[in-house]
N, C-alpha and C positions, 0 to 999 in steps of 0.2 A: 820324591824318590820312588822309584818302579816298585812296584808289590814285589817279592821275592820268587810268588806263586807264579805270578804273569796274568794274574786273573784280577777284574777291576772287584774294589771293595762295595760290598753290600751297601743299597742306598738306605740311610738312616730313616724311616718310616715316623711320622712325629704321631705320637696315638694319640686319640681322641679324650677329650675335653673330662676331667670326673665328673661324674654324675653327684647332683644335689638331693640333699639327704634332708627332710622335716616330717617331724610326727613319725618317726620308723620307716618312712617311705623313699625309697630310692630314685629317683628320676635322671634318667639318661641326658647327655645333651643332644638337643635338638628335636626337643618333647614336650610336650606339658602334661600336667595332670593337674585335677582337682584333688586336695588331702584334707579329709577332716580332721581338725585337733578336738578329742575328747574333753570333753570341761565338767558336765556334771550331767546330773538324772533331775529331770522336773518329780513333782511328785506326786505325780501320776505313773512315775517310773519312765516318760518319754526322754532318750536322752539327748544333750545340747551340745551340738561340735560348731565350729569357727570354722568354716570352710578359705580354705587358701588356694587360687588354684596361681600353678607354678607354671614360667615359659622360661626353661632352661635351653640357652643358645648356643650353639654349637661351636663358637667360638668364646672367647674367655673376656671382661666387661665388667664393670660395677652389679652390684644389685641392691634391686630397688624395690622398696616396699610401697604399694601405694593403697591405701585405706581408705575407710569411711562407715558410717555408722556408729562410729563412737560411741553418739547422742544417737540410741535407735530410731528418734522421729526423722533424724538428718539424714534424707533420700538421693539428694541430687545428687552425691559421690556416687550413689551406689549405679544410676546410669551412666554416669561417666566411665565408672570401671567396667561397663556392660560393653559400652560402646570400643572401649578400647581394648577389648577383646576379643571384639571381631572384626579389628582393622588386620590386613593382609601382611602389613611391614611388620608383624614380631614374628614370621619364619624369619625373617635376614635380622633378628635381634642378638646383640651381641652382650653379653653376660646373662642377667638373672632378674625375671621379672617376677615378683610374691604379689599379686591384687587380693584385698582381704576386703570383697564390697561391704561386708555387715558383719564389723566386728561385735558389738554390742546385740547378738544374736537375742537375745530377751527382751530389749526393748522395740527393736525392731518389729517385731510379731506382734505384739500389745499396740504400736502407734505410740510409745510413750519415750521419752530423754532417759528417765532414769533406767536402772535395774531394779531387782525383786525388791531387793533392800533399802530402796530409795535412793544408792548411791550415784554421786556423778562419775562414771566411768574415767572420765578426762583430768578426775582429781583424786583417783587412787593409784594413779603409778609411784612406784615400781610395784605395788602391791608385794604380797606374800603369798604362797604354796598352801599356808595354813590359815589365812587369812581369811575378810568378809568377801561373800561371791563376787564383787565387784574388786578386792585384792586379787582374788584367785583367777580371774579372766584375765587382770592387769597384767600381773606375774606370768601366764600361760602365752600373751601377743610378744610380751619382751623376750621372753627364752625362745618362742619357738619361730619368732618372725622378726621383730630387730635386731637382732643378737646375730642375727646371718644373713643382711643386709649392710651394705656401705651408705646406702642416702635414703628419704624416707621422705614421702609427703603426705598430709594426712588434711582429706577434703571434708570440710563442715559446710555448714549453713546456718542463719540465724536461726533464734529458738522462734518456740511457735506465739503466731502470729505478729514474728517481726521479723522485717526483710533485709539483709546484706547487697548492699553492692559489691560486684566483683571485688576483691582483693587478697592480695596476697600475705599472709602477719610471719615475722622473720627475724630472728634476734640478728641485726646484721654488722654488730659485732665477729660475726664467724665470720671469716673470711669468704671458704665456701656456701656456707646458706648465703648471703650477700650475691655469690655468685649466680648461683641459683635462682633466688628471688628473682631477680631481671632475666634471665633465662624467660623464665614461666611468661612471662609477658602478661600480666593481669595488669590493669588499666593504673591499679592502685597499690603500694607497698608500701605494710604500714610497718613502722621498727617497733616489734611490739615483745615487752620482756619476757621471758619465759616463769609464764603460774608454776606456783607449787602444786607437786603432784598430776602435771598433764604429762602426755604422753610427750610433747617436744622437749622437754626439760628429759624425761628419763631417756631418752633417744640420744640425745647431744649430750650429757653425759656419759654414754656409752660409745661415744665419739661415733655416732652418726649423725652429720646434718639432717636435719628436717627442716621443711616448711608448712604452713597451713596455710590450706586456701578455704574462702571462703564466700559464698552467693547464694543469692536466695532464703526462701525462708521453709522451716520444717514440714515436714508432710506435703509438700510441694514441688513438682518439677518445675524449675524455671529454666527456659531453652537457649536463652544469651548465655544464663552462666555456665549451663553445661556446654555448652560449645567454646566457652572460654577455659573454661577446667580441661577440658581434652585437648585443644589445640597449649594449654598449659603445660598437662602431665608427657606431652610429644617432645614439647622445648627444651623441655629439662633431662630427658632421655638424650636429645639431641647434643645438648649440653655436655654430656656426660660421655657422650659416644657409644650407647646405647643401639642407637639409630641413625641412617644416615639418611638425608635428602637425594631424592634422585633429580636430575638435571630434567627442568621444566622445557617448554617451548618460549622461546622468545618474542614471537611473532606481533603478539597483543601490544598496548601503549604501556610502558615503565609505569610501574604504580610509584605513587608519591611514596618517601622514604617513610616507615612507619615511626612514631614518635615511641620514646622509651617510658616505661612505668610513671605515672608521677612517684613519689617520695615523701610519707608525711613520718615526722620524727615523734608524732605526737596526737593524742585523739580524747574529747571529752564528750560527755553524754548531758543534755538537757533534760530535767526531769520534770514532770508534772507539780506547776506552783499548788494544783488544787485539782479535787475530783472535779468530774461532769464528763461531757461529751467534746471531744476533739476534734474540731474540722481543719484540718489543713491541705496543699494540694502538690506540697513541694514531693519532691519525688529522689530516693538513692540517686547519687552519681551528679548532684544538681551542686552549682557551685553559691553560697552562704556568705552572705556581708556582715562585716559588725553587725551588731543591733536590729540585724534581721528578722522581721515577723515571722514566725516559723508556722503559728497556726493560734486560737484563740480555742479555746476552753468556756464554754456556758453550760449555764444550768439547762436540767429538763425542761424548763417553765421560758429558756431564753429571755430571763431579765436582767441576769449578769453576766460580763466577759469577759475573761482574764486572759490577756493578751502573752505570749511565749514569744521568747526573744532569742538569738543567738548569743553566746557569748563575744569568741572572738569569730573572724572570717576562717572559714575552710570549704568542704567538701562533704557534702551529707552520702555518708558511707552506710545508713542505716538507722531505721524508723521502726515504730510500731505499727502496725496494719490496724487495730481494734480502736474503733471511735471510744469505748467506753475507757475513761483512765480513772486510777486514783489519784492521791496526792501521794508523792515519791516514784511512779512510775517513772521508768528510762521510755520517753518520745524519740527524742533524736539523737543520731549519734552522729558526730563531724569529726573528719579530720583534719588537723594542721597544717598545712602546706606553706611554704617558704613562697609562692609563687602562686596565689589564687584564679590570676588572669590566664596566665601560663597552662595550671593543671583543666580549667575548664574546656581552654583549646586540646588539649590531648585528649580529653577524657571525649570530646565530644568527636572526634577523630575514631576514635576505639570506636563506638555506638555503630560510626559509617563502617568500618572491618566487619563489625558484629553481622551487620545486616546482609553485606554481600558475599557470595557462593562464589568462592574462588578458584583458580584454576587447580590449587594444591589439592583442595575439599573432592576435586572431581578427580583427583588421581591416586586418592586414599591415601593422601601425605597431612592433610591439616594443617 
């Protein structure tokens, strides 16, 4: 029907994106900032914020938290999130990206897992406002960073002086973390239940999925992992539609199809039959037969040796690095696979990715 005026109608102007709001701070889309959340005063009177820094996208997206330092000794997230900060693809990011590289701001500066109080940070969620420092930090990451987030990954490493192979742990019961898990593309995905009082348990109750991933070991840069964590926390953006793939050149030979996650339903740890000294030479990611020699245990003096065995067949996902054990120490850790022959072939396929400089890697796609 003709306007009545004779004049064409104003063209409807769609306004721009709201701006994201943490810690009293406003951030425009198509911005970022660094926001400190206030936590406490050391007592010395120096005080301790949780730095968040935010990439609000100028279009509208999921948002995604992605952390680390939990355990303040656990580094290698914290260059992941370095790195993936200063990749070029979050101006065309599409929702809301929160990196919180060191949450666990006390332990971090010490070199140490725990906080003041000796707590384990990853086993006081949801924590409490009025609660022990380690409730009070817990309580301050949920309100001011999962609570305004849709999806959430949260990067560890083993404790110190024992190493993780790559993988990814994922109650995969959720539908979407299931999704997700295999998104990430870590070599290994283990279905692992959610502890009381970690941050994934209070996360997924607050209906966001999470994932943990996990490589290497504390106070430690390992370079595989962190390049699989990042070409991880990409997948899972990508997944999400976060981020988009730009169209490569074709020119080069088809790469062989990449193989998917292996899958273990299940994972037990061999512990130390008896103190002494530990030699073994197996290595994370190595694949474990029945009744496999894992490594021999002798005294100082070398006139006795106590032979360490695998239980069942799997995937050694992670070791102790320290020759010296007691009796009850966790040596090795394996996991279960449905398909031991199978997951050694993938897993040793992954090592070949790992090693080679892609054409993605040199277009700042990863």
């Amino acid at each position: 029907m003709q306007n009545p005026t004779g004049q064409r109608p104003a063209a409807v102007v769609k306004e721009r994106r709201d701006p994201f709001e943490i810690g009293g701070v406003t951030i425009p889309a198509g911005t970022r900032r660094t926001v400190d959340l206030p936590l406490s005063l050391l007592s010395n009177h120096t005080p301790m914020t949780v730095p968040v820094h935010v990439v609000h996208g100028r279009k509208e997206g999921p948002r995604l938290f992605v952390c680390s330092a939990l355990h303040g000794d656990e580094i290698n997230g914290v260059e992941i999130i370095r790195r993936l900060l200063q990749l070029q693809r979050l101006s065309r990011l599409k929702g809301t990206l929160l990196a919180v590289p060191v949450v666990n701001v006390y332990g971090f500066v010490s070199n140490t897992r725990y906080l003041p109080d000796r707590r384990d940070l990853n086993r006081s969620f949801p924590g409490s406002a009025n609660g022990s420092l380690a409730g009070q930090l817990a309580n301050l990451f949920l309100q001011e960073v999962v609570s305004r987030s849709t999806h959430g990954i949260d990067l560890h490493t083993g404790a110190i002086h024992r190493t993780n192979f790559p993988q990814v742990r994922a109650d995969l019961t959720n539908p979407e973390v299931l999704r997700l898990a295999y998104a990430f593309g870590a070599p290994l995905v283990l279905d692992a239940v959610l502890r009381e009082g970690s941050l994934r348990q209070s996360a997924i109750k607050q209906n966001v999925p999470t994932l943990t991933y996990e490589a290497g070991e504390a106070l430690r840069f390992d370079e595989s992992g962190i390049r699989v964590g990042l070409r991880g926390v990409l997948h899972v953006m990508g997944a999400l539609g976060m981020l988009s793939t730009p169209e490569i050149s074709t020119k080069k030979p088809e790469k062989k199809k990449k193989m998917a996650s292996v899958l273990a339903r299940a994972s037990y740890w061999v512990r130390a039959p008896s103190g002494g000294i530990l030699r073994t030479s197996h290595l994370p990611g190595e694949r474990i037969n029945a009744n496999a020699k894992l490594g021999s245990i002798f005294d100082p003096f070398g006139e006795k040796e106590i032979v360490v065995t695998a239980n069942n067949p799997g995937i050694l996902i992670g070791r102790t690095n320290l020759p010296v054990v007691n009796q009850g120490d966790a040596l090795f850790h394996i996991a279960s696979v449905v398909d031991v022959a199978v997951a050694e072939k993938s897993i040793e396929q992954f090592r070949e990715e790992v090693e080679e400089k892609t054409e993605l890697e040199d277009l700042d796609i990863v």
